[in-house]
C-alpha positions in Angstrom: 7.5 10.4 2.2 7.2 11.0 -1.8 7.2 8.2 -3.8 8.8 9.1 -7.3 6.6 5.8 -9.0 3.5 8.0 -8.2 4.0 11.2 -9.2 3.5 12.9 -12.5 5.7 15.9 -13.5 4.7 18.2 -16.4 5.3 21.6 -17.7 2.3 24.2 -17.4 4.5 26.8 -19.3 4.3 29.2 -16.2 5.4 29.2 -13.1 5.8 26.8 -11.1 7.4 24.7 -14.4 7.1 21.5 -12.9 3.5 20.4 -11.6 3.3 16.8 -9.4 -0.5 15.2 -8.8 -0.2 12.9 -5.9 -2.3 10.1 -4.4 -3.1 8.2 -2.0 -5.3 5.0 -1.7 -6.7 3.3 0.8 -9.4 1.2 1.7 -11.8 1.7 4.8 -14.4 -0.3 6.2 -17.9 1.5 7.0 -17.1 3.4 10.0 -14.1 4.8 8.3 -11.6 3.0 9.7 -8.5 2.0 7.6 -8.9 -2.0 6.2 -5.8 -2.2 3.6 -3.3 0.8 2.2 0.7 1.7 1.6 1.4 0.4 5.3 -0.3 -2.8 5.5 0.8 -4.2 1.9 4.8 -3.1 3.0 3.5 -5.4 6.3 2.5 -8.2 4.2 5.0 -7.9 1.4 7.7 -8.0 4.1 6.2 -11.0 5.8 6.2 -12.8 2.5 9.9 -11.5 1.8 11.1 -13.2 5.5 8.7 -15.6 6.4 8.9 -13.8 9.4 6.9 -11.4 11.2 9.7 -10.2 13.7 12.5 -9.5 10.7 9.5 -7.9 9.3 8.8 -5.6 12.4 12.7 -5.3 12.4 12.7 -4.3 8.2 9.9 -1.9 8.5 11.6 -0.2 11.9 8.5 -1.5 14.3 7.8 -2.8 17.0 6.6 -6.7 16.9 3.7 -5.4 18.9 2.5 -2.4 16.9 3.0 -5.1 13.1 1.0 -7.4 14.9 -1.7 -5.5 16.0 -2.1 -3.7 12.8 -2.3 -7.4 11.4 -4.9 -8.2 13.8 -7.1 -5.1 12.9 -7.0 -5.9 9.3 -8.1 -9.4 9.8 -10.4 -8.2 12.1 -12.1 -5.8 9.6 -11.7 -8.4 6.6 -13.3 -11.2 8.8 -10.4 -13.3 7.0 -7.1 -14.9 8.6 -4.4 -12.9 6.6 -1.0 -15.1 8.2 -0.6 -18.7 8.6 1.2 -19.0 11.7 3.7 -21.8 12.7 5.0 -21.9 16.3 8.7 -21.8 17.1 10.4 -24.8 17.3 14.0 -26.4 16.6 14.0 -24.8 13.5 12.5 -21.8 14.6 8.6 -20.8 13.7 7.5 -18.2 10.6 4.9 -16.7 9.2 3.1 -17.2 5.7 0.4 -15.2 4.0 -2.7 -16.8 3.1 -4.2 -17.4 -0.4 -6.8 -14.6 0.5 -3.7 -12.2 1.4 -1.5 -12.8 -1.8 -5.3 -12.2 -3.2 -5.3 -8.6 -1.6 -1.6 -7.6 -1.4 -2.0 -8.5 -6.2 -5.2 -6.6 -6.6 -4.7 -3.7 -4.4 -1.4 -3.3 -6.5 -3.4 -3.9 -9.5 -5.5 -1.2 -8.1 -2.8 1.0 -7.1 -1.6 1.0 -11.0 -4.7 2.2 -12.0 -5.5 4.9 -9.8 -2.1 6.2 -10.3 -2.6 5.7 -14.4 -6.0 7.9 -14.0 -4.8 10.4 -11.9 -1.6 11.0 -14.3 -4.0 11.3 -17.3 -6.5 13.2 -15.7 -3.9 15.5 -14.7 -2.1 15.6 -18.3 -5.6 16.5 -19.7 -6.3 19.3 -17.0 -3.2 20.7 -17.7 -3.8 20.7 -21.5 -7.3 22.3 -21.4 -5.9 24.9 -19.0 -3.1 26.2 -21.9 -5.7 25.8 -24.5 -8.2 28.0 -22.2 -11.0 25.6 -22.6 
């Protein structure tokens, strides 16, 4: 799925005219396994949003399971509780994210920003040296 916010368009002068670098971050553990990316901060950022993790699953088109168990992975490869967890009652239960996930789901925006920032200039400056034939 493109997503317009990170994307660069420029002009080389030839064809094509209009030039998009792309990326994607994401952060794995050792054995290359994904810890935190795209998916898991719409899973937090929607849990935060409802307080819920089912109108999350139910948001992001999932399956309670499948949110869950990505949850449970990530805390798993973290070492660190990501959801506070009430149990249902007369007023239902919910779902809240810890200090150490609003800590994750700010810097790995932060670091989102500037990965997108760098590849946009590095791009702009690729493009340049290319007319300039350097």
């Amino acid at each position: 799925m493109d997503n317009p916010s990170n994307e660069t368009k420029l002009s080389s002068g030839r064809s094509p005219k209009n030039l998009v670098a792309k990326s994607k971050l994401w952060i794995e553990d050792e054995n290359g396994e994904a810890v935190f990316g795209e998916g898991r901060l719409r899973i937090l950022e929607s849990i935060e949003k409802h307080g819920s993790i089912h109108s999350a699953a139910q948001e992001l088109q999932m399956s309670y399971r499948a949110l869950w168990g990505k949850i449970q992975s990530t805390e798993r490869r973290l070492g660190q509780p990501l959801l506070v967890r009430k149990t249902g009652g007369i007023k239902g239960g919910g779902s809240e994210l810890t200090p150490f996930a609003k800590q994750i789901v700010e810097r790995f925006k932060k670091l989102k920003v500037l990965t997108e920032t760098a590849v946009s200039k590095f791009f702009e400056d690729f493009l340049a040296s290319d007319k300039s034939g350097s």
